[in-house]
C-alpha positions in Angstrom: 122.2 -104.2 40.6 120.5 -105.2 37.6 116.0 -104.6 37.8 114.8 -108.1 38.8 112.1 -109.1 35.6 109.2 -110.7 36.6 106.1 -112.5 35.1 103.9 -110.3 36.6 102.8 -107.4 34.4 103.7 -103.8 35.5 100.0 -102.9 37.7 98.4 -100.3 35.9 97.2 -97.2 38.0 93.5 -96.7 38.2 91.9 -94.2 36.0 89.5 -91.6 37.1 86.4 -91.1 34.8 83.1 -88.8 34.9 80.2 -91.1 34.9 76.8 -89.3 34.6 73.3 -91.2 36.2 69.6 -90.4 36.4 69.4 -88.2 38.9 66.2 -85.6 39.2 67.3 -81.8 38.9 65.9 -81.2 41.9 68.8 -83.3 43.8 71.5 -80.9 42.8 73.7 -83.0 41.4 73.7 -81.7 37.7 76.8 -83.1 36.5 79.1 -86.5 36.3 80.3 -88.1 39.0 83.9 -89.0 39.5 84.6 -93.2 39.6 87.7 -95.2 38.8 88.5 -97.6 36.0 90.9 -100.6 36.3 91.0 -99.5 32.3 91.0 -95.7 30.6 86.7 -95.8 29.1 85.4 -94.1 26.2 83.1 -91.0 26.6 79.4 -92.8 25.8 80.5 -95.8 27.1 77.5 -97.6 29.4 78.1 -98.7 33.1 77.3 -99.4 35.7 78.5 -98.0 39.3 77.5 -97.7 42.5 75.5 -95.5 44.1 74.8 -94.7 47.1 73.5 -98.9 48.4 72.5 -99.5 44.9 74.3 -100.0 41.3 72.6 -98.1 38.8 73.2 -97.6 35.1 75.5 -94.5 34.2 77.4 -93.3 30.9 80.5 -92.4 30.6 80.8 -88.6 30.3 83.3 -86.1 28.5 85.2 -84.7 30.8 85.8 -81.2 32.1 87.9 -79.0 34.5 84.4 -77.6 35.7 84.3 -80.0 39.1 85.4 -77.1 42.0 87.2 -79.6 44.4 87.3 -82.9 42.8 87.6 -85.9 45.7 91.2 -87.8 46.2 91.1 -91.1 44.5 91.2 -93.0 47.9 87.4 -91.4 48.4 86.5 -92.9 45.0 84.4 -95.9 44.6 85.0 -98.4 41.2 83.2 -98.7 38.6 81.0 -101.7 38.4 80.6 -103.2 35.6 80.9 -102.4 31.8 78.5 -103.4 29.2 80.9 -104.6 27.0 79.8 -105.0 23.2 78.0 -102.2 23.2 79.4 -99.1 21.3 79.8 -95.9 22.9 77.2 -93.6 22.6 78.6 -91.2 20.0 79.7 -87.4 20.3 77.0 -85.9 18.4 74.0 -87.6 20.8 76.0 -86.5 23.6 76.2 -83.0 22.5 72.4 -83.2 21.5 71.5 -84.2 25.3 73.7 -81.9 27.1 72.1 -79.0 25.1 68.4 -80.7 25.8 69.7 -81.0 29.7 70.6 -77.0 29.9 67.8 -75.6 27.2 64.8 -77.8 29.3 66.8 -76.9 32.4 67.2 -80.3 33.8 69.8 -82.1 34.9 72.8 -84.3 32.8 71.9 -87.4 34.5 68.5 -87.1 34.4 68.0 -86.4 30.8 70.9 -89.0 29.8 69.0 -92.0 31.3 65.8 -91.1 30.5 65.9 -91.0 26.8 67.9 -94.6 27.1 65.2 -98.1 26.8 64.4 -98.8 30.5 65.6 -102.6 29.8 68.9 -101.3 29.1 68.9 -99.2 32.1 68.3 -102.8 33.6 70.6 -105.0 32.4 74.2 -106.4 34.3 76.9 -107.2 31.8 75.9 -111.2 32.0 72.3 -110.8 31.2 73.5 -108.0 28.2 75.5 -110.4 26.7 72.7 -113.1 26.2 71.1 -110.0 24.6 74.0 -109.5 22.7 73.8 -113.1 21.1 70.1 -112.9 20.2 70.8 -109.3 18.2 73.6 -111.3 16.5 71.2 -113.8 15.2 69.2 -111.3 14.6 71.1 -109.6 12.6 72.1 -112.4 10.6 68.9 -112.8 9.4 69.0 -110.2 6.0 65.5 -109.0 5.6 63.6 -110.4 2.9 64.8 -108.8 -0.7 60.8 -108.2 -3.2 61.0 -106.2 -6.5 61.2 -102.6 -5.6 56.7 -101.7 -6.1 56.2 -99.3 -9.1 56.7 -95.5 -8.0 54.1 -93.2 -8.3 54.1 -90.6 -10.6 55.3 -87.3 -9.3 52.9 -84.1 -10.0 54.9 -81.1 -10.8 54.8 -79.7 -6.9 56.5 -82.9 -5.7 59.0 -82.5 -8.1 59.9 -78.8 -7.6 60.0 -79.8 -3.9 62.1 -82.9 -4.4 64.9 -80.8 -6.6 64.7 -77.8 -3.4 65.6 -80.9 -1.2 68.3 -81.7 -3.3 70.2 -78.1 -3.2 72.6 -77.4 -0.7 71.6 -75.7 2.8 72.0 -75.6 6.2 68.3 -74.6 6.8 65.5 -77.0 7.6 62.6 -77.5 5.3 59.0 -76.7 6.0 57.2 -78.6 3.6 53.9 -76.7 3.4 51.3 -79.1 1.5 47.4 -79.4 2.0 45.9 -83.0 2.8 46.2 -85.2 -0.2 49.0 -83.3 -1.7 51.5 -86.2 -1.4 53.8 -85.0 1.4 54.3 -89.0 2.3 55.5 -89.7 -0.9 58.2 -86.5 -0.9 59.7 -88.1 1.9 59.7 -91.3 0.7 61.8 -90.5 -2.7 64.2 -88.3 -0.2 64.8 -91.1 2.2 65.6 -93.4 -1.2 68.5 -90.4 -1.3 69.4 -90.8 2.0 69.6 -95.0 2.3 71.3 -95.0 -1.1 73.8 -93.0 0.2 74.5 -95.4 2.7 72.8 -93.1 5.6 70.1 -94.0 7.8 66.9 -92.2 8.2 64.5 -91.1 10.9 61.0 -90.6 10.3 58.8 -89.2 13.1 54.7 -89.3 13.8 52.6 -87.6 16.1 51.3 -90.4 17.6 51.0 -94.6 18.0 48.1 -94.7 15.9 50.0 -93.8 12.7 53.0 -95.7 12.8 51.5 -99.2 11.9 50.3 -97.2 9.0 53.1 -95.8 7.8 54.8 -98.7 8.6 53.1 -100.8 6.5 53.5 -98.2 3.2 57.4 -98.2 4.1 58.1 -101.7 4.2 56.5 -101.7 0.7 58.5 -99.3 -0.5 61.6 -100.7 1.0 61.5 -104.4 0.4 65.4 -105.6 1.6 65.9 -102.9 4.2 65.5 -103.3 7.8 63.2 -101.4 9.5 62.4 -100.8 13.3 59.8 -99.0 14.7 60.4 -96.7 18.6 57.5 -96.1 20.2 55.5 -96.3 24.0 53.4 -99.6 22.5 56.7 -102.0 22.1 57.3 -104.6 25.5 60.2 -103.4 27.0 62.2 -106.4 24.8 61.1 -104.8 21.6 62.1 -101.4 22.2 65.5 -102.3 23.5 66.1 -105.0 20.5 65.0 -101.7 17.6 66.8 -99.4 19.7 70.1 -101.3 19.8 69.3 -102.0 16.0 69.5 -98.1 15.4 72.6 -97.9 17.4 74.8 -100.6 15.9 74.2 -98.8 12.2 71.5 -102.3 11.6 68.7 -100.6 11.1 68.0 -98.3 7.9 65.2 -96.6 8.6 63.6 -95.5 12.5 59.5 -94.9 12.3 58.9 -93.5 15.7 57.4 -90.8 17.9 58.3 -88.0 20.2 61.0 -90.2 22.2 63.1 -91.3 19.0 64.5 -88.3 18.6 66.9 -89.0 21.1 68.1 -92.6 19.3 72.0 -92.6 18.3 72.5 -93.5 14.8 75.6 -93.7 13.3 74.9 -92.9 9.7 72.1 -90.4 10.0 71.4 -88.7 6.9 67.6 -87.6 7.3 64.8 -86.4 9.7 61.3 -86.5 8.8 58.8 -84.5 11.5 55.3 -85.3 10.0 52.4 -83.5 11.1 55.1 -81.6 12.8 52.7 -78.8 14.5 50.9 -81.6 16.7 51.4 -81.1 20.6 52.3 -84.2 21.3 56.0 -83.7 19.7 55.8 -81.7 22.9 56.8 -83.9 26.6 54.3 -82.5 29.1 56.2 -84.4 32.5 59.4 -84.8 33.5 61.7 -83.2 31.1 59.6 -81.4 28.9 61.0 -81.3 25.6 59.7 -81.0 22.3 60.7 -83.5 19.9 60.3 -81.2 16.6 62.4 -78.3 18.0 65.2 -80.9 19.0 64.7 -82.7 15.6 65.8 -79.2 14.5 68.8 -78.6 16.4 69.9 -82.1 16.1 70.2 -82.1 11.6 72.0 -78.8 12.6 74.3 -80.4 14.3 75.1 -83.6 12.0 74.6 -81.4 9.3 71.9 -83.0 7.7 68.8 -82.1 6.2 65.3 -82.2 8.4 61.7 -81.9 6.6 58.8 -80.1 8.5 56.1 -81.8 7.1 52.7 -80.0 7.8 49.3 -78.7 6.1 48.9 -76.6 9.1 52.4 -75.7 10.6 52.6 -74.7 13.5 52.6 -70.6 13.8 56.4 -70.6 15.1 57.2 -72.6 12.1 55.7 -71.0 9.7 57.0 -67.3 11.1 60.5 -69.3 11.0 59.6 -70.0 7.3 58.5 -66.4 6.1 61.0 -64.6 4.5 62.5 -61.4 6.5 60.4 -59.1 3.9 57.2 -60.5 5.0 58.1 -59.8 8.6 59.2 -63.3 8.9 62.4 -65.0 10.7 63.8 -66.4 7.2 65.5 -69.2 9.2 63.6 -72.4 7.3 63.0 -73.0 3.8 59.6 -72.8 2.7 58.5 -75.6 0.1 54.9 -75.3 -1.2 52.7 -78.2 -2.4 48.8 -76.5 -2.5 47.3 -79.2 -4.6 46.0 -82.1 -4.3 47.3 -85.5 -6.1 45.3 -86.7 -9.1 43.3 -83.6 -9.5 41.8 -84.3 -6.1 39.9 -81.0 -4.5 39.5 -80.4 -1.2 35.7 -80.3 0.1 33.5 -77.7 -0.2 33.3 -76.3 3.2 29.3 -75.7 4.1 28.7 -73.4 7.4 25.9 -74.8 9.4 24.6 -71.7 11.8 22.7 -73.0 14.5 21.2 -69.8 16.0 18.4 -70.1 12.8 17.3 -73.7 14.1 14.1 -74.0 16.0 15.1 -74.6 19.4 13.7 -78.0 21.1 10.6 -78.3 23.3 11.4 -77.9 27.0 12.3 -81.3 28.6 13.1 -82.4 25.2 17.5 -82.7 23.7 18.5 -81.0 21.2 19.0 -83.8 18.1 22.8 -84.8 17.5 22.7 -82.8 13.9 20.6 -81.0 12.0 18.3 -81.8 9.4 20.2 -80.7 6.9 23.1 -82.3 7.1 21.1 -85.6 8.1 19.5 -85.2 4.9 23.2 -85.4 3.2 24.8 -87.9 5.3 21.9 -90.4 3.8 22.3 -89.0 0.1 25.9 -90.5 1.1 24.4 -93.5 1.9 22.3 -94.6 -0.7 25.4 -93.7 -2.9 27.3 -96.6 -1.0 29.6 -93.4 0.4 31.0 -92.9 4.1 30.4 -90.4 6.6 32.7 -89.2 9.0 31.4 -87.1 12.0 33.8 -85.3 14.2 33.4 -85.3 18.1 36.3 -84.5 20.3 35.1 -85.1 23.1 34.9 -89.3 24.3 32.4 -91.0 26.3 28.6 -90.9 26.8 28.2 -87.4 28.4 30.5 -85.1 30.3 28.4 -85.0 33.3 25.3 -86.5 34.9 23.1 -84.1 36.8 20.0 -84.3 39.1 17.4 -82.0 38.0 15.9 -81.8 41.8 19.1 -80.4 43.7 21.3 -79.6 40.9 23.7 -82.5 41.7 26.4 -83.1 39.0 29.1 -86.0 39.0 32.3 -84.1 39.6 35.3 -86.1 41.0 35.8 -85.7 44.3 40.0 -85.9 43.8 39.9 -83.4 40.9 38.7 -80.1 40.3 37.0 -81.9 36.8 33.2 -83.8 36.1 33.7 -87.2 35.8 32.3 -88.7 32.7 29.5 -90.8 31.9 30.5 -94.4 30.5 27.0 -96.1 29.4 28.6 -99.3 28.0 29.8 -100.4 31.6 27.5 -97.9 33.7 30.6 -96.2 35.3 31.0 -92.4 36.1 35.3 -92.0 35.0 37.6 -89.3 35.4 39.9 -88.5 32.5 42.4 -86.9 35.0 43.0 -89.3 37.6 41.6 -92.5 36.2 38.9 -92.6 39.6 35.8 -94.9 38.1 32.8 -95.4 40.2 29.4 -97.5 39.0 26.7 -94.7 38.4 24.6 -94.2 41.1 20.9 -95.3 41.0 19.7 -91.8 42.6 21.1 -88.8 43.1 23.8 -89.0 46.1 22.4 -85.9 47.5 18.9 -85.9 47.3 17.9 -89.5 46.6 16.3 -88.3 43.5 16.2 -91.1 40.9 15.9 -89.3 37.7 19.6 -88.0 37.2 20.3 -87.1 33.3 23.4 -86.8 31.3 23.9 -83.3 29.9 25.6 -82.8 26.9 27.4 -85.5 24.9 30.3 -88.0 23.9 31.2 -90.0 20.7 29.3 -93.2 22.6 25.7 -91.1 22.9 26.4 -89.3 19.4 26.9 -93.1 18.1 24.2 -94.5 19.8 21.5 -91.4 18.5 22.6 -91.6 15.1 22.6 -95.6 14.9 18.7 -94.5 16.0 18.3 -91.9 13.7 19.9 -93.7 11.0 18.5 -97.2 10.9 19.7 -98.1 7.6 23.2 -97.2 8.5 25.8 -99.0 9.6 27.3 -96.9 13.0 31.0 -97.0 13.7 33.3 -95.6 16.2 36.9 -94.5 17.1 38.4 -93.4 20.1 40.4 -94.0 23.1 37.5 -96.2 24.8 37.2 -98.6 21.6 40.4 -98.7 20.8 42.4 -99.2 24.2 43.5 -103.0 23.2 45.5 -104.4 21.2 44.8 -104.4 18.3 41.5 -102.9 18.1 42.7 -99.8 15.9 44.0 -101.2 13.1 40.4 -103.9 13.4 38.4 -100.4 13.4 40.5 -98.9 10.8 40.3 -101.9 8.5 36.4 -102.1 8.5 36.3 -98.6 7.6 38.5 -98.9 4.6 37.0 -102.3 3.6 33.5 -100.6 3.7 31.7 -102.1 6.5 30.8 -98.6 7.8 28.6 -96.0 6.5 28.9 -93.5 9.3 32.2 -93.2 11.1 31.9 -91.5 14.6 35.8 -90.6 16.2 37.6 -87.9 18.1 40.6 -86.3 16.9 42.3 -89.4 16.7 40.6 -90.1 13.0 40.9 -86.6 11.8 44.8 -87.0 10.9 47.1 -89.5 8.8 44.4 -92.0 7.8 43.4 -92.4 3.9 40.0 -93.1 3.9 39.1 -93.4 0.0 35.1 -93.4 0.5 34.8 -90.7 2.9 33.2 -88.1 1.3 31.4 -85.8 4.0 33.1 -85.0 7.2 30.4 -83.1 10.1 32.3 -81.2 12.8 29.4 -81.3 15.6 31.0 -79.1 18.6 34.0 -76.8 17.0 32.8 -73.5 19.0 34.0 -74.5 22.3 37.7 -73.8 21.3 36.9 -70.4 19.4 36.8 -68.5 23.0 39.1 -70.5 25.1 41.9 -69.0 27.5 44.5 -70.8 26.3 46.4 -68.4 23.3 46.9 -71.4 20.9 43.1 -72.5 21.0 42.3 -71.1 17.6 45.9 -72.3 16.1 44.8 -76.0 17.0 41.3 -75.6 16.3 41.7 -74.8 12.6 44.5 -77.3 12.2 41.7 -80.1 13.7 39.2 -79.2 11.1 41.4 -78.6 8.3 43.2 -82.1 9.0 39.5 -83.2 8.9 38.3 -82.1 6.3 40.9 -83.6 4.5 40.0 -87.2 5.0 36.9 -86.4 2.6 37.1 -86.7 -1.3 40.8 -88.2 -1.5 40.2 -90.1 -4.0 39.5 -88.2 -7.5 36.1 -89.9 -8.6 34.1 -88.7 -6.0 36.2 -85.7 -4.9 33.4 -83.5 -7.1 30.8 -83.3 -4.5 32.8 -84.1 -1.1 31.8 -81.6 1.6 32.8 -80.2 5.2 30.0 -79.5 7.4 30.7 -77.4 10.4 27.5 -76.5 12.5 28.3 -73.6 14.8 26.8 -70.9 16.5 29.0 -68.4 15.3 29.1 -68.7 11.5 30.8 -65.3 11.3 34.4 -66.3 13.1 37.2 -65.2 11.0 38.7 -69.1 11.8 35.8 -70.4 9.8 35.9 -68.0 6.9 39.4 -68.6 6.7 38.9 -72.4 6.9 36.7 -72.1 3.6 38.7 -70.8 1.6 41.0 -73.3 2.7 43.8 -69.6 3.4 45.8 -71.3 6.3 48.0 -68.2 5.1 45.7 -65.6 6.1 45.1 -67.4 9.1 48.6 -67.4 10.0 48.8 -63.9 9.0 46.2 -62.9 11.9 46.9 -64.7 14.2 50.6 -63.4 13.9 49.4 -60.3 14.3 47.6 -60.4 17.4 50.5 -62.7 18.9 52.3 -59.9 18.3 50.4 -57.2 19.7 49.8 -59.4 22.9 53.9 -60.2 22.9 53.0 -63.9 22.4 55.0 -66.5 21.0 56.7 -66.9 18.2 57.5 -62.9 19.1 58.8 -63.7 22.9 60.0 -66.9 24.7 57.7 -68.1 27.7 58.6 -70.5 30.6 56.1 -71.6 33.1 57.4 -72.4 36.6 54.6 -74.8 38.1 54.4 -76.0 41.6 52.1 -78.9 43.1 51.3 -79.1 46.8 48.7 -80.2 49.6 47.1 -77.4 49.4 46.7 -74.2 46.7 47.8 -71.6 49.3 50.9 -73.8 49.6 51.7 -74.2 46.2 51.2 -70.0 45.4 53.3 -69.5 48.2 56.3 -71.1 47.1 55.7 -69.6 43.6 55.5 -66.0 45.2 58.9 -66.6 47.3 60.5 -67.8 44.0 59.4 -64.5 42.8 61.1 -62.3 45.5 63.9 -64.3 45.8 64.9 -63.5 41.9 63.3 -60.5 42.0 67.0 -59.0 41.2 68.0 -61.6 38.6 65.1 -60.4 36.4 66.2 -57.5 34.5 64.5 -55.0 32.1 63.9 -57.9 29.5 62.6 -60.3 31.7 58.8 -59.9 33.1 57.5 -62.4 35.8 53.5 -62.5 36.2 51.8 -63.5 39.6 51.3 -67.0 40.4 47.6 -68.7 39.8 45.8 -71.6 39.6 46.5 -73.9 36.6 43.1 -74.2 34.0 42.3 -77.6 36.0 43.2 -76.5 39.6 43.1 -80.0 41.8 44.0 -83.7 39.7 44.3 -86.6 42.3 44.4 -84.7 45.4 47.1 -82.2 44.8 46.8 -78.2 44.1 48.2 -77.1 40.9 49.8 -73.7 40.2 51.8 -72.1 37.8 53.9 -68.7 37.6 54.5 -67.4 33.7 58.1 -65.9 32.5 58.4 -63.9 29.9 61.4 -62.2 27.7 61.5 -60.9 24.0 64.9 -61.9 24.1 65.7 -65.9 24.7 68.9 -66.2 26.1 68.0 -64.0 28.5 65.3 -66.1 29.7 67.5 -69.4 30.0 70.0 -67.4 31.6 67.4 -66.1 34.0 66.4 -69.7 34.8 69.6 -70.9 34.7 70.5 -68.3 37.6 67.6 -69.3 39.5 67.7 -72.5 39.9 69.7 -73.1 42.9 67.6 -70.3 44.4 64.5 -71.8 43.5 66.1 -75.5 44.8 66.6 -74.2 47.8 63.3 -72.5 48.4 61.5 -75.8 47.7 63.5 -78.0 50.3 62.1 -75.3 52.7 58.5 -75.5 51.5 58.3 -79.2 51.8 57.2 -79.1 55.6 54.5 -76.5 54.1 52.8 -78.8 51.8 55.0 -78.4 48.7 55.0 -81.9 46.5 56.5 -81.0 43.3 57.6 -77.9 41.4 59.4 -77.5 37.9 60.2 -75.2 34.9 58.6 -76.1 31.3 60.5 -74.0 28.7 57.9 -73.4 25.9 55.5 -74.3 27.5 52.0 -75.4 25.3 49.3 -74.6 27.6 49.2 -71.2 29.8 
């Protein structure tokens, strides 16, 4: 008998796909999940599925055989929904967060979902595809085409450094150049390569406060081509609309920070890391990556060119950048721009020692500088010249204190001071954000004369305004700057001339192009010279060179533009090296003694860190994980006690951290790797103990 045909299609059997979703690493579940498609899906393709009593974004996953005992398809649950109109997300970002997931040791999910805008992570398929209609519009809308703005002359370093970019290699470039040099417009000519080409570019920053900047100087450059900016000050709207932008091949060019690194592009054909030694490429919760060592792996694997752009690399940078002869890794290519554009010259660096200065009559402050350099800040004035004095340190004094009982305004949820705010009289913690009004006596003795000891940029504005009468008094930093707006209001005013003396914390000291700046005062630099932390002196010297070079940019009064520098230790080898302006003999000994002591860039660290009730808590958890891979930890691996972190209590909760150390690093990540389950398992048993949270930072910043 003949098959009966009917109208009915043949039913299609249901496919099973791996779908990953956020999930911590501490859950367990590290990998994708198994759902079922009506319809076969891409790998990258977005989703959403259930989970558990909620439906929660996922992505479609490559699959493996890796699954032990995968579940029948009768215990598998559908997927939900599919964004439709979306692309997938492509092979190469996958393969960059897999090996983000298993370097930072966290999981799939986890990472996958993070890096992805939280509106997308949001959305159902109906309320993407009215976002799917206003990007079309969007799109439709061809940015505005202006005559191309007249290019710059190149000086003979840019040149040299532009035809290196141009040769074929597979190493990254650390473009070495002091302040002024014209790294900015080195990248600018080689992202012309790249969009000509018909490739996309990525430029990264440091932080928010230089991409409107930068911003601004590429859209000049640029006129016709769309660019987006990715950072943590877009609405959640704006972020999504640049990101999808990026994705869908729209966007040309991607100014953003730390996060952006992570942002599929189809046509990538550069990555910028400017200022790329700055700690904040580096996450310091949840997964802690770092944004420059990802930028890294990620033009190796899209074979494409990356530029290291720094004045001051970073010392695992530059020992990737010396050649094998100079004791060196050889692994980047070194490009060297030492002069400045328009035959600019850095500031003369003048050492202020403060051990020959008549100290103060008791019961009287010391003044905010010497005379001295007061003297010279007014020469600047009555030249019509700026001022920029260097404070990094924000607020009106770190502490108050009562002279009668020796009282002093700690917080009582943080093993910190709390800071004294004059402008609206509150006593604020920088750790945990707890803000009280100031007291009108001291809580402990009633005593009503309570002082502030030491000080912030708001007291070292308000003396010098005093000091200074004839001076116009300006200042930048978090607490000034914390709307809207108000940076680029500051920063304007300063470049329009409305200030004669610029106050600012490290915030001012990078990026910005101040043309009438032609004396920059460092007031406090000694307190990092003898600090715990191994990288201390590394940042330190970067701060004041970066400084320093905000002064004398522009060539007419670049003749007599100084750096002042009081200290209390004219003699350090940082500030000898720091005038002469040698960040290569710096480099060179403070390789040295990294190597001596072991330290990176000559061994790979990890920090296991562990938060509970209670610091005995939190140590005991770290001295079980000990024990308990006590026989994973071979001959190249060394595992130092547990102890307190620098600040030991923030909001309530005991910090500790354990340190991990090999010379060899794939040994260390296969040490953690190993651990892991052990260490998973510990911590569910600690919980009833008073353990809150633990994780593992790989290269980590602070020890």
């Amino acid at each position: 008998m003949p098959p009966s045909h009917s109208d009915h299609p043949p039913e299609v059997a249901p496919c099973r796909v791996g779908v990953v979703v956020e999930a911590p690493q501490h859950s367990g579940l590290l990998g994708p999940l198994d759902y079922l498609s009506p319809q076969p899906l891409s790998a990258g393709t977005v989703v959403r599925v259930p989970l558990g009593r909620r439906v929660v974004t996922g992505v479609v996953w490559d699959t493996t055989d890796e699954q032990a005992e995968p579940l029948s398809e009768a215990q598998l649950k559908p997927v939900a929904e599919v964004l439709t109109g979306l692309p997938p997300l492509p092979a190469a970002w996958r393969q960059l967060i897999q090996f983000a997931a298993s370097y930072y040791q966290r999981s799939l999910g986890e990472m996958t979902l993070m890096v992805l805008p939280p509106e997308l992570r949001q959305l159902d398929d109906t309320q993407w595809g009215r976002r799917l209609k206003r990007l079309d519009k969007l799109i439709q809308q061809t940015p505005d085409a202006a005559q191309a703005p007249e290019l710059p002359t190149l000086t003979e370093q840019q040149q040299q450094a532009l035809e290196a970019l141009a040769a074929a290699t597979d190493k990254p470039f650390l473009l070495w150049g002091s302040t002024g040099s014209g790294k900015t417009e080195v990248y600018l000519r080689q992202a012309q390569r790249a969009l000509d080409a018909g490739q996309q570019v990525l430029m990264m920053v440091p932080e928010i406060n230089l991409t409107p900047q930068l911003e601004a100087r590429v859209a000049e450059r640029f006129a016709g081509r769309r660019i987006v900016s990715l950072h943590s000050g877009l609405t959640p709207a704006q972020r999504l609309r640049n990101w999808l932008l990026a994705h869908t091949g729209h966007a040309d060019l991607i100014l953003g920070t730390r996060l952006s690194v992570f942002t599929p592009m189809p046509r990538l054909g550069l990555i910028v890391v400017d200022e790329e030694h700055d700690p904040s490429y580096k996450q310091q919760d949840g997964a802690r990556y770092s944004a420059r060592d990802l930028a890294v792996y990620r033009a190796r694997l899209e074979r494409i060119p990356v530029i290291l752009g720094s004045a001051t690399p970073s010392l695992e940078s530059w020992y990737n950048a010396l050649p094998v002869s100079e004791g060196g890794a050889g692994r980047y290519v070194r490009l060297v721009m030492p002069a400045r554009v328009g035959d600019g010259i850095m500031p003369t660096v003048r050492i202020l020692d403060l051990t020959r200065i008549p100290k103060p009559l008791p019961g009287h402050s010391p003044p905010p500088l010497a005379a001295e350099l007061l003297h010279a800040i007014e020469q600047r004035i009555e030249r019509g010249e700026q001022s920029l004095v260097l404070l990094n340190r924000r607020g009106y004094a770190p502490v108050l204190h009562c002279s009668d009982c020796g009282w002093k305004s700690g917080c009582p949820h943080c093993s910190a001071w709390r800071v004294f705010h004059k402008a609206d009289r509150t006593l604020r913690c920088h750790h945990c954000g707890f803000t009280e009004r100031v007291p009108r006596a001291c809580p402990d003795c009633g005593n009503q004369d309570i002082a502030p000891v030491g000080r912030g940029t708001e007291r070292l504005e308000e003396q010098l305004a005093e000091i200074l009468p004839q001076a116009r008094v300006g200042r930048i930093d978090a607490d000034v700057t914390k709307h809207k707006g108000a940076l680029e209001e500051q920063l304007a005013s300063v470049h329009a001339g409305e200030v004669d003396v610029l106050v600012g914390t490290q915030m001012v000291a990078k990026g910005h192009d101040f043309r009438r700046i032609t004396l920059v005062a460092a007031v406090n630099p000694d307190a990092a010279l003898f600090a715990s932390d191994f990288r201390a002196a590394e940042r330190q010297f970067a701060l004041l060179m970066q400084a320093a070079g905000r002064a004398g940019r522009d060539a007419e009064v670049a003749g007599h533009s100084e750096m002042w520098i009081q200290t209390y230790h004219p003699t350090h080898p940082l500030y000898a090296a720091l005038r002469r302006y040698d960040y290569a003999d710096f480099a060179a000994q403070q390789l040295k003694e990294r190597e001596m002591a072991g330290l990176p860039p000559y061994a790979s660290l990890a920090m296991l860190r562990a938060e509970a009730k209670t610091q005995e808590a939190a140590q005991h958890f770290l001295k079980q994980a000990a024990e308990l891979t006590q026989a994973l930890a071979d001959t190249q691996i060394l595992v130092y006690p547990p102890v307190p972190t620098p600040i030991q209590r923030v909001a309530n909760v005991e910090r500790a951290q354990m340190m991990i150390e090999s010379t060899h690093r794939v040994a260390l990540l296969r040490f953690l790797q190993a651990a892991q389950p052990i260490w998973l398992d510990e911590a569910q048993k600690n919980r009833r103990s008073g353990l809150i949270r633990w994780a593992v930072d790989v290269d980590p910043l602070a020890i």
